[in-house]
N, CA, C and O atoms as a CHARMM CRD file, in Angstrom:
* protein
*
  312
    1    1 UNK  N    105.72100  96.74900 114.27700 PROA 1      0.00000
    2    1 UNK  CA   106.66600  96.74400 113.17800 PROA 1      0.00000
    3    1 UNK  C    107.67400  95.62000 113.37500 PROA 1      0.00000
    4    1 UNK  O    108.14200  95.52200 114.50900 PROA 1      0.00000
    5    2 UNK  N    108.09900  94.72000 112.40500 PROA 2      0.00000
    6    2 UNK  CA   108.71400  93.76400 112.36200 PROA 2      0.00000
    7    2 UNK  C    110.35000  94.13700 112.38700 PROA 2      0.00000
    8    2 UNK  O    111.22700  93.85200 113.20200 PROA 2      0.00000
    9    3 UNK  N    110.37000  94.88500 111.15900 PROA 3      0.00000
   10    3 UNK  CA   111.81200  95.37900 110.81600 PROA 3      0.00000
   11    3 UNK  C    111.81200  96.46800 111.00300 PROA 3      0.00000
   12    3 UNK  O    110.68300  96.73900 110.59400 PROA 3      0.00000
   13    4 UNK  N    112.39500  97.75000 111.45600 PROA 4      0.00000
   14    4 UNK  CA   112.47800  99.06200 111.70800 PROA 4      0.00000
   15    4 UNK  C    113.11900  99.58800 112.20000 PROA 4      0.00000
   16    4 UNK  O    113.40800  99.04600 113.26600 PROA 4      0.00000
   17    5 UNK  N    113.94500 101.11300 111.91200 PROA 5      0.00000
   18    5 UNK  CA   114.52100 101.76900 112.54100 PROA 5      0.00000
   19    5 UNK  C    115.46600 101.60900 113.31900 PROA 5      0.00000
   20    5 UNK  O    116.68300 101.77300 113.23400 PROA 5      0.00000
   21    6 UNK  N    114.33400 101.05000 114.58900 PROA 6      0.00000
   22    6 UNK  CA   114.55900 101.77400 115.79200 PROA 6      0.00000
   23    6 UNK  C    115.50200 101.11000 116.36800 PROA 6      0.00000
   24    6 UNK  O    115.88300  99.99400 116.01200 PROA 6      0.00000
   25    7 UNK  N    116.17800 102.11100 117.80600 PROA 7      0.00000
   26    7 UNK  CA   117.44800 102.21900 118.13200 PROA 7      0.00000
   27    7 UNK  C    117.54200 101.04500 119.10800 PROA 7      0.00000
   28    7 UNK  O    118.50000 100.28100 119.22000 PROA 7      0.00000
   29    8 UNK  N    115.71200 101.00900 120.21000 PROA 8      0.00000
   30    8 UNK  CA   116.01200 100.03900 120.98300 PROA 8      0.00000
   31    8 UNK  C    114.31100  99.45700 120.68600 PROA 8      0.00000
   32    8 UNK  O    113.69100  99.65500 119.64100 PROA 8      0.00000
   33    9 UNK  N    113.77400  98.67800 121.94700 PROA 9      0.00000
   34    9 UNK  CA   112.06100  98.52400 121.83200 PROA 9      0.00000
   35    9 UNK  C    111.08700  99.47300 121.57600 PROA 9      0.00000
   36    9 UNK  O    110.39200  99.41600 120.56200 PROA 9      0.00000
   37   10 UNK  N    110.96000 100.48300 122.54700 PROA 10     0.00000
   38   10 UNK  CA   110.46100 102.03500 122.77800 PROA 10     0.00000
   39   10 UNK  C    110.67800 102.84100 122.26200 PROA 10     0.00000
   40   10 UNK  O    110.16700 103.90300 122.61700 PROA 10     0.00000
   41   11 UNK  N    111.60300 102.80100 121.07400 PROA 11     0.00000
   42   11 UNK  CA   112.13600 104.13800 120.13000 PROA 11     0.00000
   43   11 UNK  C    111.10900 104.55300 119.43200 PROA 11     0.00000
   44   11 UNK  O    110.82500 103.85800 118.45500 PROA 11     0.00000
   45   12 UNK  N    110.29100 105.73100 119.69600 PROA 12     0.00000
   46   12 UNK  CA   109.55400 106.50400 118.76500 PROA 12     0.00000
   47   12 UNK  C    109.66400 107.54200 118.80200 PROA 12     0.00000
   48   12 UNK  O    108.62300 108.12500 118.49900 PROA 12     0.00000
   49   13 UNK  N    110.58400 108.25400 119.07400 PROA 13     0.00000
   50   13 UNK  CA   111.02100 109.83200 118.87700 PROA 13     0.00000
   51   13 UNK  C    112.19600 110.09900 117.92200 PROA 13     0.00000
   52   13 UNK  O    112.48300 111.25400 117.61000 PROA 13     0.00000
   53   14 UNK  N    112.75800 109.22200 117.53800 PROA 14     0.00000
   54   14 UNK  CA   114.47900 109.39200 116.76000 PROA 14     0.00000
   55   14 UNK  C    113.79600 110.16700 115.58600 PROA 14     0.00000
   56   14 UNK  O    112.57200 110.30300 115.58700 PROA 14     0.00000
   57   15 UNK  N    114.45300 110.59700 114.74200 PROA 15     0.00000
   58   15 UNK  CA   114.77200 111.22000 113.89700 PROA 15     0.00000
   59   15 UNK  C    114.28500 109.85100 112.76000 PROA 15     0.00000
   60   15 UNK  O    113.35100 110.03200 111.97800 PROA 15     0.00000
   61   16 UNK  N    114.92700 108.71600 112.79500 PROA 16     0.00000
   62   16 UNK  CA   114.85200 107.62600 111.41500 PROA 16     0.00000
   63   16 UNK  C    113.57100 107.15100 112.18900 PROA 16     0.00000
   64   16 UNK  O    112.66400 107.15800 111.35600 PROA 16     0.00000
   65   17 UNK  N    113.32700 106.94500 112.80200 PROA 17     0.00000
   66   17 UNK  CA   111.58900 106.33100 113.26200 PROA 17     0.00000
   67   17 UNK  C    110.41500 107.18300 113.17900 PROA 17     0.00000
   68   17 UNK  O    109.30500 106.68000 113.00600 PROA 17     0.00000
   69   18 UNK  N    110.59400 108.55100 113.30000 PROA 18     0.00000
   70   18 UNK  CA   109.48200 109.70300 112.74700 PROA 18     0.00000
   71   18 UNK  C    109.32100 109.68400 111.39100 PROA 18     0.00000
   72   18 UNK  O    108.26500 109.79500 110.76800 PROA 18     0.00000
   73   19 UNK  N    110.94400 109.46600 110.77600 PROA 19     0.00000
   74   19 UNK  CA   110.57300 109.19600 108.79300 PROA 19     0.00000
   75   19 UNK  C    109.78700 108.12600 108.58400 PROA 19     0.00000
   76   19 UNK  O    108.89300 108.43900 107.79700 PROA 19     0.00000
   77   20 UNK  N    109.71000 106.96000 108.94400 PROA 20     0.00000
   78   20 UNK  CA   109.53300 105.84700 109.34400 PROA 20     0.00000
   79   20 UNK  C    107.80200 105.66300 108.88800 PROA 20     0.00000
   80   20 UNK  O    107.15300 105.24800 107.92800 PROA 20     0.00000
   81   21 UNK  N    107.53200 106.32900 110.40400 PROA 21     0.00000
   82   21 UNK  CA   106.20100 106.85200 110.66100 PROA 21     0.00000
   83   21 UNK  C    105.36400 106.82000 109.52200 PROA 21     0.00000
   84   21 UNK  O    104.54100 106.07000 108.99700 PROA 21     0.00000
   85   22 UNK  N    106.08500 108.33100 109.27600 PROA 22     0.00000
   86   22 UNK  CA   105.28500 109.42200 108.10800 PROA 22     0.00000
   87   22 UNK  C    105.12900 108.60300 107.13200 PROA 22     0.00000
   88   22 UNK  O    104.06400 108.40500 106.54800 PROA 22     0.00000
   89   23 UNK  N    106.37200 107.98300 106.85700 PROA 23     0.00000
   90   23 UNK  CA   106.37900 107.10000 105.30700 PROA 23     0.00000
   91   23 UNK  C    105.32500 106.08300 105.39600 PROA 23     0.00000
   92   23 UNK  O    104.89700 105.56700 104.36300 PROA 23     0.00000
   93   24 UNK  N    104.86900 105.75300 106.56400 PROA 24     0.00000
   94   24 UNK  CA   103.72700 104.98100 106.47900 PROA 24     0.00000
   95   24 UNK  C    102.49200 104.74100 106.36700 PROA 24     0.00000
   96   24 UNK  O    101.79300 103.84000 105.90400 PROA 24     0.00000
   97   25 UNK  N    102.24500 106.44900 107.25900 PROA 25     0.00000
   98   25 UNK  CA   100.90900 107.46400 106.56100 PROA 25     0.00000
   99   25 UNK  C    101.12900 108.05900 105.70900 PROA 25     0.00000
  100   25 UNK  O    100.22800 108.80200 105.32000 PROA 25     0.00000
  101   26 UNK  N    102.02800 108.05400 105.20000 PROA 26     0.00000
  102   26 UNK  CA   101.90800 109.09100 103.76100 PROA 26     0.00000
  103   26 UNK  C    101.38200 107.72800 102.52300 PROA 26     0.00000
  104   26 UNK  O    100.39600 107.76000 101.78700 PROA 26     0.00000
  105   27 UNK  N    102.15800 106.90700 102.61400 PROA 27     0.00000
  106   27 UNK  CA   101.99900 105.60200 101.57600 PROA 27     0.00000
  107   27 UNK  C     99.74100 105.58700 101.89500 PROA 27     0.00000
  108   27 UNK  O     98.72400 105.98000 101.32300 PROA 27     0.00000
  109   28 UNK  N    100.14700 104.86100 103.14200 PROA 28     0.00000
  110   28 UNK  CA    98.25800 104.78100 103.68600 PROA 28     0.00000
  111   28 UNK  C     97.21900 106.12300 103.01400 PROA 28     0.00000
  112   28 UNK  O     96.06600 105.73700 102.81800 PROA 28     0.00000
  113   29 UNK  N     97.45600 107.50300 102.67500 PROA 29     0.00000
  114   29 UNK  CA    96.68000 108.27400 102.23000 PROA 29     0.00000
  115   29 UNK  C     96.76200 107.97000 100.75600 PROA 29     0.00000
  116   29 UNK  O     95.81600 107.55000 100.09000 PROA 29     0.00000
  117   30 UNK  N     98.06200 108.23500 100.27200 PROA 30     0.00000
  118   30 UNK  CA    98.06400 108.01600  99.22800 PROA 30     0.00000
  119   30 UNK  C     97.25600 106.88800  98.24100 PROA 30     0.00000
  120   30 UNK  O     96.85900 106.99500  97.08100 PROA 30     0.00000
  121   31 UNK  N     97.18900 105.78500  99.18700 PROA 31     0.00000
  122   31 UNK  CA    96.29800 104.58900  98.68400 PROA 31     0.00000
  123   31 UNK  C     94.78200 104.88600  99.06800 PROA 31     0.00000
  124   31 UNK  O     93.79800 104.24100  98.70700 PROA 31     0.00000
  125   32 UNK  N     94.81100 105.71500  99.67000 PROA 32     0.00000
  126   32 UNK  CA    92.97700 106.50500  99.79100 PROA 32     0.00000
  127   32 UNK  C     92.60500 107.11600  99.01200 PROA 32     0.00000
  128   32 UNK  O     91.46200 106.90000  98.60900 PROA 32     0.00000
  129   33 UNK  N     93.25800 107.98600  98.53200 PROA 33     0.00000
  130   33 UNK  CA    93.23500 108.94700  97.48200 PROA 33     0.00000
  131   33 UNK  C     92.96300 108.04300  96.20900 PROA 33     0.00000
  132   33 UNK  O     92.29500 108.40000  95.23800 PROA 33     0.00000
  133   34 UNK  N     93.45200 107.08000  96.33100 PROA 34     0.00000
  134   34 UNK  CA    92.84300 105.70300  94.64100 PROA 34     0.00000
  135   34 UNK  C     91.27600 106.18800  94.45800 PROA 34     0.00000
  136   34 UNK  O     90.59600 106.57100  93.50500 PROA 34     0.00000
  137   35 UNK  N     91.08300 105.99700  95.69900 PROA 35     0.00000
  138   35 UNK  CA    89.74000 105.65600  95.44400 PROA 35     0.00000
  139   35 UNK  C     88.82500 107.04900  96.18000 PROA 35     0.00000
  140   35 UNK  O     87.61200 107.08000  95.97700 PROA 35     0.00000
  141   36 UNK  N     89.34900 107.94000  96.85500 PROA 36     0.00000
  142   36 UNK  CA    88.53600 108.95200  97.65400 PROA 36     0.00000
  143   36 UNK  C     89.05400 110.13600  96.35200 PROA 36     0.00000
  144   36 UNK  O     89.74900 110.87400  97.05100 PROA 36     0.00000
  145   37 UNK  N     89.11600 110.63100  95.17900 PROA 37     0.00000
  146   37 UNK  CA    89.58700 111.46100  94.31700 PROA 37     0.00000
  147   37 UNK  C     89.66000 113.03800  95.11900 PROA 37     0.00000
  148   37 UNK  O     90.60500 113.80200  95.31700 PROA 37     0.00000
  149   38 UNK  N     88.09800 113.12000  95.48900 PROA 38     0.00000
  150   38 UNK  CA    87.80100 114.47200  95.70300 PROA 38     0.00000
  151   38 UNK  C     87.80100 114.99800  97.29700 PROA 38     0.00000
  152   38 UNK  O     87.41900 116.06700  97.77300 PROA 38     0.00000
  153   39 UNK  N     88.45200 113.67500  97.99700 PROA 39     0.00000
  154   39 UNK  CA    88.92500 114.07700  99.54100 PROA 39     0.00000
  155   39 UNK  C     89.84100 115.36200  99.63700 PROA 39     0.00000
  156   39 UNK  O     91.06400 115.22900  99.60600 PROA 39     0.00000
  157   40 UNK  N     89.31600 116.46600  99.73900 PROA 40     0.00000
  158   40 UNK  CA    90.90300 117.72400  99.76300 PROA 40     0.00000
  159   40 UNK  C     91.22900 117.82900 101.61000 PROA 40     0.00000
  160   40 UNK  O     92.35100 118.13100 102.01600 PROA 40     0.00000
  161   41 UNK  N     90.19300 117.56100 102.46200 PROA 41     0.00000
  162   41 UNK  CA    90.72700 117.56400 103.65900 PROA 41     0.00000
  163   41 UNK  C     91.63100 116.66800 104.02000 PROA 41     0.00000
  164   41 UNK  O     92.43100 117.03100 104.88300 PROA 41     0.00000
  165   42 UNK  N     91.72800 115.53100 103.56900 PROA 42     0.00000
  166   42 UNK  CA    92.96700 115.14500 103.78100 PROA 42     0.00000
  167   42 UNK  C     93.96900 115.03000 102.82500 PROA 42     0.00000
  168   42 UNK  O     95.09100 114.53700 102.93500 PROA 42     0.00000
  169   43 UNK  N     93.40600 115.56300 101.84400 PROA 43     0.00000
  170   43 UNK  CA    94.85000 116.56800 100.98300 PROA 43     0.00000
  171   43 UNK  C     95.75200 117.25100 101.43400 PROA 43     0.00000
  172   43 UNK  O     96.91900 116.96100 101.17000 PROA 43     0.00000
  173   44 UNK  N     95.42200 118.37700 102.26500 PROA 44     0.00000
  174   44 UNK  CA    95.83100 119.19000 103.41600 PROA 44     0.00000
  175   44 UNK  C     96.50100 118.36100 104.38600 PROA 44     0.00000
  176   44 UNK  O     97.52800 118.95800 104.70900 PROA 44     0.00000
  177   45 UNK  N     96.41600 117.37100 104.94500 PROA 45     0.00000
  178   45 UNK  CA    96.75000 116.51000 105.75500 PROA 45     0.00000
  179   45 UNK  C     98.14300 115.61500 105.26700 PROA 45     0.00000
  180   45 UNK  O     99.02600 115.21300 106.02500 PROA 45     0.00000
  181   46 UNK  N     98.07200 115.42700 103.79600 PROA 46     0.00000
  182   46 UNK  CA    99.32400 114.72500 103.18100 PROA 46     0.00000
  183   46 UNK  C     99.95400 115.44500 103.07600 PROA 46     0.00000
  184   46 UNK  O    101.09400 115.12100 103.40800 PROA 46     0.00000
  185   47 UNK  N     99.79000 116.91000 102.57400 PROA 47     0.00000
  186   47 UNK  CA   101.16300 118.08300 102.50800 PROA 47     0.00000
  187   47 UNK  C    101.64700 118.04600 103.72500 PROA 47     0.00000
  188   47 UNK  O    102.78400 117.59000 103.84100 PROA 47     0.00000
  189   48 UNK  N    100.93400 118.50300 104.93900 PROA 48     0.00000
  190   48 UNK  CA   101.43500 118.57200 105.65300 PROA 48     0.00000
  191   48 UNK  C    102.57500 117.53800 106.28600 PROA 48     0.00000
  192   48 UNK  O    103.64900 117.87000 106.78700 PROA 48     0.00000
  193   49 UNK  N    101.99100 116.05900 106.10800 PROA 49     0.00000
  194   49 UNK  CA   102.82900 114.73900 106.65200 PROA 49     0.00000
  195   49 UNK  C    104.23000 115.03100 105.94300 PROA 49     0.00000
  196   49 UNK  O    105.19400 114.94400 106.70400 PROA 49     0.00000
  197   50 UNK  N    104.44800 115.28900 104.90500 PROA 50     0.00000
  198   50 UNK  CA   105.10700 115.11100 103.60400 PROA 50     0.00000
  199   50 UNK  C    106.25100 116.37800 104.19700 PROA 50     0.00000
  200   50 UNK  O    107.43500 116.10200 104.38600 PROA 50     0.00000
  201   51 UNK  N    105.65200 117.85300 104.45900 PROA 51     0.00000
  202   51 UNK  CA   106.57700 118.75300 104.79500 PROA 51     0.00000
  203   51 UNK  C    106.98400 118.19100 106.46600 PROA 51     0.00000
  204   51 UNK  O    107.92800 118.82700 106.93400 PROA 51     0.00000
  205   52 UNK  N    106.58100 117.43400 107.12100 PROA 52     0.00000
  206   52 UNK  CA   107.14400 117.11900 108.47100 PROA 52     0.00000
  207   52 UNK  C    108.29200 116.11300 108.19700 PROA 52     0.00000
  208   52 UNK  O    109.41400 115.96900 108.68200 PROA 52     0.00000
  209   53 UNK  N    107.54900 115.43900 107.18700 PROA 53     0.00000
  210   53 UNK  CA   108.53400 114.46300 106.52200 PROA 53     0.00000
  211   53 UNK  C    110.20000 114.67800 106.12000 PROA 53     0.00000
  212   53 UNK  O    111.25700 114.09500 106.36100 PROA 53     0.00000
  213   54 UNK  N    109.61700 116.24300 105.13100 PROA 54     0.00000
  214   54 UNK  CA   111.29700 116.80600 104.80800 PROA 54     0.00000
  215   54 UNK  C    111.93800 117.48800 105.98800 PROA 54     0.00000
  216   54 UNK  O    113.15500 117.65000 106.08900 PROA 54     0.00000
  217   55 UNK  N    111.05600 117.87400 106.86500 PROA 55     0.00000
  218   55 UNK  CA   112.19200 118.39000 107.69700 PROA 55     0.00000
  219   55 UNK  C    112.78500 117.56500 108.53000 PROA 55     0.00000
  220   55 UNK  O    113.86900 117.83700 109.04800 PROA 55     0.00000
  221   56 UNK  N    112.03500 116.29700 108.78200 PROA 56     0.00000
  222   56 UNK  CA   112.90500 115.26900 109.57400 PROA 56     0.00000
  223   56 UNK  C    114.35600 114.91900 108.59400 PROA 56     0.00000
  224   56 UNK  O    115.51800 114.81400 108.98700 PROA 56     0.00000
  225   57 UNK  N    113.92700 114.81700 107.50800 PROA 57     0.00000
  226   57 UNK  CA   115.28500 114.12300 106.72800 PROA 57     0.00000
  227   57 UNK  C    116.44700 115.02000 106.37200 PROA 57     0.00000
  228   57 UNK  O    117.56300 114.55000 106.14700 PROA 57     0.00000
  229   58 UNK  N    116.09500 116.73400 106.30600 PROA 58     0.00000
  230   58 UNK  CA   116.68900 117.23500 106.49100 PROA 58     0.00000
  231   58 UNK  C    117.52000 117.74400 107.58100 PROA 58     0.00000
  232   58 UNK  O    118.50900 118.45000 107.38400 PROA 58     0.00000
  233   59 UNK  N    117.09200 117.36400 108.77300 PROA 59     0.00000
  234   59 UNK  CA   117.78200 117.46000 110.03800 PROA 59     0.00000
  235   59 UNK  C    118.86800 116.37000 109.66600 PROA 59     0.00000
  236   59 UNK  O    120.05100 116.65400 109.47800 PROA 59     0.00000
  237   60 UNK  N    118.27000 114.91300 109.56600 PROA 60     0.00000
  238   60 UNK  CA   119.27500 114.09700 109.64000 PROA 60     0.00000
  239   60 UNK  C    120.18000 114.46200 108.32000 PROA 60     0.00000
  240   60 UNK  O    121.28300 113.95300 108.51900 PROA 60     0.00000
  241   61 UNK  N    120.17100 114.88300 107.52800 PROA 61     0.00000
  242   61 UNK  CA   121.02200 115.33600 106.58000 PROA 61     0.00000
  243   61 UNK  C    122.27700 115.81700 107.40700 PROA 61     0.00000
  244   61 UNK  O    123.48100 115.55700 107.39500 PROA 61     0.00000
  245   62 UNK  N    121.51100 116.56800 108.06700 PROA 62     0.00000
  246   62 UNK  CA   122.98800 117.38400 108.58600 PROA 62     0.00000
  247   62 UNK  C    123.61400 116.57500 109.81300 PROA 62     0.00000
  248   62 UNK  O    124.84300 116.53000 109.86300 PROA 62     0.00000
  249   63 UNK  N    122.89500 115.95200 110.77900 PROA 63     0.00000
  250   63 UNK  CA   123.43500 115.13300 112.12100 PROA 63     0.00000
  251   63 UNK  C    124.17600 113.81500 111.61500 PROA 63     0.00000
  252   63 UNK  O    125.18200 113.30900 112.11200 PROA 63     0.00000
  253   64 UNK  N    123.42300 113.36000 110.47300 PROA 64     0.00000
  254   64 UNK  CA   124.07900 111.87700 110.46000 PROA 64     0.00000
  255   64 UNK  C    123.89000 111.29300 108.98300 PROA 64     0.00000
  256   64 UNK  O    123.48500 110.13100 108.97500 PROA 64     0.00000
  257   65 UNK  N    124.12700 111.93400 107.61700 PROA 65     0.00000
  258   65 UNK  CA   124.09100 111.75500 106.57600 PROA 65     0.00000
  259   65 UNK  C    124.36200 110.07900 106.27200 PROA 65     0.00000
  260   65 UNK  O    123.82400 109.36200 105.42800 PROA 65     0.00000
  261   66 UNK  N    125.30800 109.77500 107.20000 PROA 66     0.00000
  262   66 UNK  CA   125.25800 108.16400 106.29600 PROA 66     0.00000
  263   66 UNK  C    123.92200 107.43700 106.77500 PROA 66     0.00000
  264   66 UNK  O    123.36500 106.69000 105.97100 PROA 66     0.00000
  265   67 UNK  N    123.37800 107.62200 108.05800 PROA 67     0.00000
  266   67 UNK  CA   121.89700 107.19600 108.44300 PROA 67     0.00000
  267   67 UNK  C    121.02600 107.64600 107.73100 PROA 67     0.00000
  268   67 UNK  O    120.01300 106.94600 107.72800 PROA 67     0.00000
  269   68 UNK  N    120.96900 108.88900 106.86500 PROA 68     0.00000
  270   68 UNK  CA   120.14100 109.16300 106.28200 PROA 68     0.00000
  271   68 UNK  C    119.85500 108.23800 104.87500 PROA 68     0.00000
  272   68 UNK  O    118.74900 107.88600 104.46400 PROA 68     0.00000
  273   69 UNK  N    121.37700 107.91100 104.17200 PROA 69     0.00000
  274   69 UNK  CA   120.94100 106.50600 103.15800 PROA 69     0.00000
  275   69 UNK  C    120.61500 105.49000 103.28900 PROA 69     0.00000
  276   69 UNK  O    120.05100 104.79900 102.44100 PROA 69     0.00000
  277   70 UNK  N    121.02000 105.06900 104.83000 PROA 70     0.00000
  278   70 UNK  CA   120.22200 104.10800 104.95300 PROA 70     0.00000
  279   70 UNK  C    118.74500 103.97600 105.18900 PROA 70     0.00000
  280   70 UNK  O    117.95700 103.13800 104.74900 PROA 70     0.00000
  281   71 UNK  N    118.55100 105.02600 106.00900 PROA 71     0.00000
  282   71 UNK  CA   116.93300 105.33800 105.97600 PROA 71     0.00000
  283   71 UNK  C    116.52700 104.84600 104.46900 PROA 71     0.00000
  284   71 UNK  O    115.95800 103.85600 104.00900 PROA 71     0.00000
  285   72 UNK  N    117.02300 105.86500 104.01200 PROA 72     0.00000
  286   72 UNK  CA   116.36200 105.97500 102.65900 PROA 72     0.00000
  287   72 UNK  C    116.30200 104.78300 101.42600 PROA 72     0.00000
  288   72 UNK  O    115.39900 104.64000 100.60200 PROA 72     0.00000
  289   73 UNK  N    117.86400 103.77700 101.60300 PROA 73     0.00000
  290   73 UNK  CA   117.18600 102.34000 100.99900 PROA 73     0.00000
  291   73 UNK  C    116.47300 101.43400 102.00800 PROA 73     0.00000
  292   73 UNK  O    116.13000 100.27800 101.76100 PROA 73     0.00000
  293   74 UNK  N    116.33600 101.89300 102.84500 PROA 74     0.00000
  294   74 UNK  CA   115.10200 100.70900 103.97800 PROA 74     0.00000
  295   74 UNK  C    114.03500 101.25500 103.77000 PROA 74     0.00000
  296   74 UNK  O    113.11100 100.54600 104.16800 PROA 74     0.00000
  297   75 UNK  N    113.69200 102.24400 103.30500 PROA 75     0.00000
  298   75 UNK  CA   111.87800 103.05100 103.00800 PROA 75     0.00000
  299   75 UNK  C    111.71600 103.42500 101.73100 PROA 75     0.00000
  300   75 UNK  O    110.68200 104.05100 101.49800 PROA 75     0.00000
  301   76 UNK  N    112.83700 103.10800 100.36400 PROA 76     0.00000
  302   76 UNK  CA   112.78600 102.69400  99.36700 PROA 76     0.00000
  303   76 UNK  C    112.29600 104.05900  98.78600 PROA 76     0.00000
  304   76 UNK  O    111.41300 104.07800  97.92900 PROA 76     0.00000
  305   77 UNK  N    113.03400 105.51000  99.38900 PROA 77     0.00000
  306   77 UNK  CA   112.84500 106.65800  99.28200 PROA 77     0.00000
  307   77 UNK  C    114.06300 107.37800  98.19500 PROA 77     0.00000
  308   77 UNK  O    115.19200 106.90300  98.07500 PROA 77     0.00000
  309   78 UNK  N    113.55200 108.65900  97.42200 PROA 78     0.00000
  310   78 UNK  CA   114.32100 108.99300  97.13300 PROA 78     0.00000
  311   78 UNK  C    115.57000 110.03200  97.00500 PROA 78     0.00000
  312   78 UNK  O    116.49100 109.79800  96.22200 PROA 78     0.00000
């Protein structure tokens, strides 16, 4: 990753680098799904990313709300 997150080199546990993540497999399925219509196993697989997703942002909601807007205009989330 060029631009990201993270706090130092090795940061892959924070809270804004797990959103990070997800937002990146979630975007990547989503662009499978163009073309895979009737894939439901990894249908199952995007809910799930998606609910790991909200609970990361909802943690940071509560620890560090102004990090959380920024997250959210750097991953162009809403």
């Amino acid at each position: 990753m060029s631009r990201s997150m993270m706090r130092h080199p090795n940061d892959t546990g924070s809270a804004e680098v797990q959103i990070e993540l997800l937002t990146r497999r979630i975007e990547k399925l989503t662009l499978h799904f163009k073309t895979h219509k009737k894939d439901f196993h990894s249908q199952r697989g995007l809910t799930n990313l998606v609910s790991r997703r909200k609970s990361f942002i909802a943690y940071l909601q509560k620890r560090n709300p102004a990090k959380l807007v920024e997250v959210k205009t750097f991953l162009n989330l809403r």
